[in-house]
N, C-alpha and C positions, 0 to 999 in steps of 0.2 A: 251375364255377358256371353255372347256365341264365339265358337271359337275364333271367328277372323278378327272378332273384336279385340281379343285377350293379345292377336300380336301386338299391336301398341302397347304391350307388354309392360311388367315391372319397372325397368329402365327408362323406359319413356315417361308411363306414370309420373313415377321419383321426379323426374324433370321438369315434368308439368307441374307437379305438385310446387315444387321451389320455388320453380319463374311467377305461379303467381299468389305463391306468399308473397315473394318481393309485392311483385306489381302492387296488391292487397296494399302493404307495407307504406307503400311511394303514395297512392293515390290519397291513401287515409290520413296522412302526413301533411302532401299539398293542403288537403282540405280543411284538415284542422287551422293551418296557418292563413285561409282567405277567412274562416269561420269568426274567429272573435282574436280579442286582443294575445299580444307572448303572456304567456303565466312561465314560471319556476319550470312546470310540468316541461311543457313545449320546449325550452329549450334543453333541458337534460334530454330530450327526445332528437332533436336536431343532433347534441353532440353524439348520442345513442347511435344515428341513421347516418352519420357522417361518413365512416369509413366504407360500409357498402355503397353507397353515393358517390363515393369516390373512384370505387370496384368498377362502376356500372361506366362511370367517364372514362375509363381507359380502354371500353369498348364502343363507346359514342363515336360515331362522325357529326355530333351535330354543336355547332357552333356555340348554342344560346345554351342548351345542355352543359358543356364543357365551361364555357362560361361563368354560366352559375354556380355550378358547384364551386368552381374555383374562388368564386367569391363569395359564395356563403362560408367556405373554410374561411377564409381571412376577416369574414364579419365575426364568424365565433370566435376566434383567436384573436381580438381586438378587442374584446367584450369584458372591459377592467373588473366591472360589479353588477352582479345581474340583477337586486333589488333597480339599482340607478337606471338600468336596460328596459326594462320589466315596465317602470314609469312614466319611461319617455315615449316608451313606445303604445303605451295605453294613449295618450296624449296623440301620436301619430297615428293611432289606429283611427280614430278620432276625423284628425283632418284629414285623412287619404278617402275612406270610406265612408263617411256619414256625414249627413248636409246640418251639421248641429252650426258651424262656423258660415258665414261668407265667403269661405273659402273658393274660388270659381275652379281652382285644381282639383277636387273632390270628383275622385275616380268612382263610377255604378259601373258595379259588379255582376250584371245581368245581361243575358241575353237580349234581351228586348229591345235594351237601351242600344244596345252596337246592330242589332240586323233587323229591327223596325222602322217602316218609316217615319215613326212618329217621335224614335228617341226615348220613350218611354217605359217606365217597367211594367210589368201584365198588359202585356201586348201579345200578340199571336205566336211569335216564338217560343213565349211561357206555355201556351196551350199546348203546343207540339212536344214540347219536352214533356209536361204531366204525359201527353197522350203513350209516350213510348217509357218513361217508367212504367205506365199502368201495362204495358205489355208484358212487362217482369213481377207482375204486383209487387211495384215500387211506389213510395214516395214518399215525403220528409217528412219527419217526425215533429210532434206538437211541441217539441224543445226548439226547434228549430223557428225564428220567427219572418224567415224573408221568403219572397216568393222564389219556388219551383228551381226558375232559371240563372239561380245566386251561383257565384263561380263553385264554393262551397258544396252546395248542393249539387250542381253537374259532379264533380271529381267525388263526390261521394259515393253516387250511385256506382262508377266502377269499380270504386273501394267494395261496396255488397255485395254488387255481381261476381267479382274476385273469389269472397267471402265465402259465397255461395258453393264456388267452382269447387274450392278445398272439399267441400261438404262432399259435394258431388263426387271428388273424387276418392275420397273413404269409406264412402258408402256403395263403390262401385256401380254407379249411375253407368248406363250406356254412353258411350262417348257422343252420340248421338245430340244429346242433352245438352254436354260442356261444350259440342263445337255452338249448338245454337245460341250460349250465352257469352264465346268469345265473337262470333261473330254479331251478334246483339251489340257490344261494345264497340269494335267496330266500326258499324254504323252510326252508333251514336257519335263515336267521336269526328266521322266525317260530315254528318248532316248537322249538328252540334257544334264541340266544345273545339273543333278546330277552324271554326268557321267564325270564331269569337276571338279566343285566345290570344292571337297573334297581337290583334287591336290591343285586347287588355295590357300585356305587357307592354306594348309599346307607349300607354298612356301612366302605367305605373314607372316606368323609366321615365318621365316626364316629372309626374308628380313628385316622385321618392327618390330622385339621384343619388345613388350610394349608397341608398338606404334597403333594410332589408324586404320591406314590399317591393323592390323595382328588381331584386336579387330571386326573391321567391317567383316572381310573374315569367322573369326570363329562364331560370330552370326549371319550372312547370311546363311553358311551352314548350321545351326543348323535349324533355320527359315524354308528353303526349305526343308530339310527333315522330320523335323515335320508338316509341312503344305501339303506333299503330303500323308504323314498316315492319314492326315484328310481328304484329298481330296478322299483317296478311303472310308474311312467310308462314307461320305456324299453322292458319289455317288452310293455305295451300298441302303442306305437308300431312295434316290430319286428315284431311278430306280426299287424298291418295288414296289413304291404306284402307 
């Protein structure tokens, strides 16, 4: 790194570094919880991620943020037996997300479905999103079975790009490098997962009243759009110095 580079210095690194372990942290978490059914794991995770969650809402001004947390604490501290939890909500995972029932509430979790005209999944939205992983040489793993533009799969990719960033910055990559992959993010999440999300939760608080997919969708939204007002200050401030 040249010297102008090095003043973003140690102390800022260190900064950098932490905000997106969090971030890493948050996104990997939402993702897990749109991905498949609660297991044992996931919620020792939830309790795990609770308190900094908490940290993050007494810096929030955002409503759905503050919100949710508030009410994910009170879903886990209401939580008598977690096999029973565990059960109900395989069973909920079930009628929220997957057209197995007649269920006509059955929330799709895609992009395609909220900003195509056709309502449908692998539609051109999907193509856009592979087109801009592949910009990252990104895209979903053969573990993975739903297409591209699954809520999952968006909040994942910022989960890797995060991932990345850590890499990047241990191995003292040019900062060069790390603005292009918060600013990559960024855009994603403006031409993207903000441009969805809002619908999603609003359709999940329909489906799951009180329930924890309608509690996860509204602090997800909250999350992502506080976290991209941070991503433009940050990157204003990097692209200063």
């Amino acid at each position: 790194m040249s010297s102008k580079k090095t003043e973003i210095t140690e102390d800022i690194n260190i900064d950098l570094f932490n905000i997106t372990a969090i971030r890493r942290t948050v996104y990997s978490f939402i993702s897990r919880g749109f991905s498949h059914e609660i297991d044992q794991a996931f919620l020792d995770q939830a309790r795990e991620h609770l308190p900094m969650l908490k940290e993050l809402k007494e810096k929030a001004e955002d409503s759905d943020y503050i919100d949710g947390i508030s009410s994910m604490e009170t879903f886990l501290g209401s939580i008598g037996d977690d096999k029973e939890l565990i059960e109900e909500y395989a069973r909920r995972f079930v009628s929220v997300f997957l057209h197995i029932s007649n269920d006509s509430n059955n929330v799709d979790p895609y992009e395609s479905v909220y900003l195509s005209p056709e309502k449908l999944i692998m539609q051109e939205p999907r193509d856009r999103v592979v087109e801009f992983y592949a910009e990252y040489g990104h895209g979903v793993t053969d573990k993975f079975k739903e297409p591209e533009d699954h809520i999952a799969a968006e909040l994942g990719f910022l989960a890797s790009l995060n991932g990345e960033i850590l890499k990047d910055i241990e191995s003292g990559k040019e900062m060069a490098e790390i603005v292009k992959k918060l600013e990559g993010q960024l855009e994603f999440m403006k031409k993207h997962l903000l441009l969805w999300l809002p619908m999603l939760s609003r359709d999940l608080e329909k489906t799951d009243p009180e329930g924890f997919y309608s509690i996860l969708g509204k602090f997800s939204h909250g999350f992502c759009r506080i976290d991209a007002l941070f991503l433009e200050d940050l990157l204003e401030f990097l692209q200063s110095k």
